[in-house]
C-alpha positions in Angstrom: 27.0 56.6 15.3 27.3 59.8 17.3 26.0 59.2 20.6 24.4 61.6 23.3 27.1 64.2 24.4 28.8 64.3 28.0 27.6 67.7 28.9 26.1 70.6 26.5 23.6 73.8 27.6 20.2 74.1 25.9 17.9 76.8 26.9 21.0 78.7 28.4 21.0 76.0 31.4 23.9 73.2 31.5 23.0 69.6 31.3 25.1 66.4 32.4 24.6 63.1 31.6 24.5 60.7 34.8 23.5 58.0 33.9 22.3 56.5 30.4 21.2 52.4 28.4 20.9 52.3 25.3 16.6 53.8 25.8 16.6 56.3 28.5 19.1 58.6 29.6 19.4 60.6 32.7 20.6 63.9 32.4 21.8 66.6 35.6 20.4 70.4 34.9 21.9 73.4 36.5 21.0 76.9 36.9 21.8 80.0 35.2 24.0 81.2 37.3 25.6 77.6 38.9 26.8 74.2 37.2 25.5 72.6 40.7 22.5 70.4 39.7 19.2 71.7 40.6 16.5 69.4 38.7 16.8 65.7 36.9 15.5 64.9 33.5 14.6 61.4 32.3 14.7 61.5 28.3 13.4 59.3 25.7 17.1 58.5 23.5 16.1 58.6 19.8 18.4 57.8 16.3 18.0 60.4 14.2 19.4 59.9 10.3 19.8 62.5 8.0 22.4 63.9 5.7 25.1 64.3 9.1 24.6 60.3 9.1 22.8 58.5 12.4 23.1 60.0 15.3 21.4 60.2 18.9 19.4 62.7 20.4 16.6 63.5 23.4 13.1 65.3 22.6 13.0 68.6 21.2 11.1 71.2 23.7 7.9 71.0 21.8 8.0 67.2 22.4 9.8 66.9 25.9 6.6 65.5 28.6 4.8 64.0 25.6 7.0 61.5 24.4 6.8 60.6 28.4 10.0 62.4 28.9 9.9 64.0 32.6 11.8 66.4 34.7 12.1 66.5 38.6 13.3 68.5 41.3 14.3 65.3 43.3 16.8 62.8 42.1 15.3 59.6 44.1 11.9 59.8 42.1 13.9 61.1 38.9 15.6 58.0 39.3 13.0 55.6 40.1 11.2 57.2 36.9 14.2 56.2 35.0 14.2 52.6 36.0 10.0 52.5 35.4 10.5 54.1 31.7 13.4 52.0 31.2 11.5 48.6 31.9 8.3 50.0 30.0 10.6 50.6 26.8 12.1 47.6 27.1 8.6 45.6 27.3 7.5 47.2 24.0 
């Protein structure tokens, strides 16, 4: 199965994956202009299968906030959201 990439840019702004399980990962987002991270984002890790086989990917922009994906501007709550969603998921 293809997992979650390392790094990749969607809406023109570069992501980084910090930290990850196997329900939630935690991604790094920069700015236009700068790789330096300037928000967090807590995502929802799905499986997707189709004809490219099974692979793993976050919420699309139309779904990102109400699949309970979040983003912050501070990493302590970011990742205190990522432990909360992660336990949540985990509990069904």
């Amino acid at each position: 199965m293809n997992t979650l990439k390392m790094q990749f840019r969607m809406n023109g702004l570069p992501y980084t994956l910090i930290n990850r399980n196997d329900k939630v990962a935690l991604y790094g987002i920069g700015g236009e202009f700068t790789d330096k991270i300037l928000h967090w984002e807590v995502d929802i890790i799905y499986i997707r299968k189709d004809k490219y086989g099974e692979r793993e990917h976050i919420a699309k922009n139309d779904d990102f906030g109400r699949d309970r994906s979040r983003c912050f501007m501070n990493e302590k709550l970011a990742l205190e959201y990522y432990d909360k969603l992660t336990l949540d998921l985990s509990q069904g």
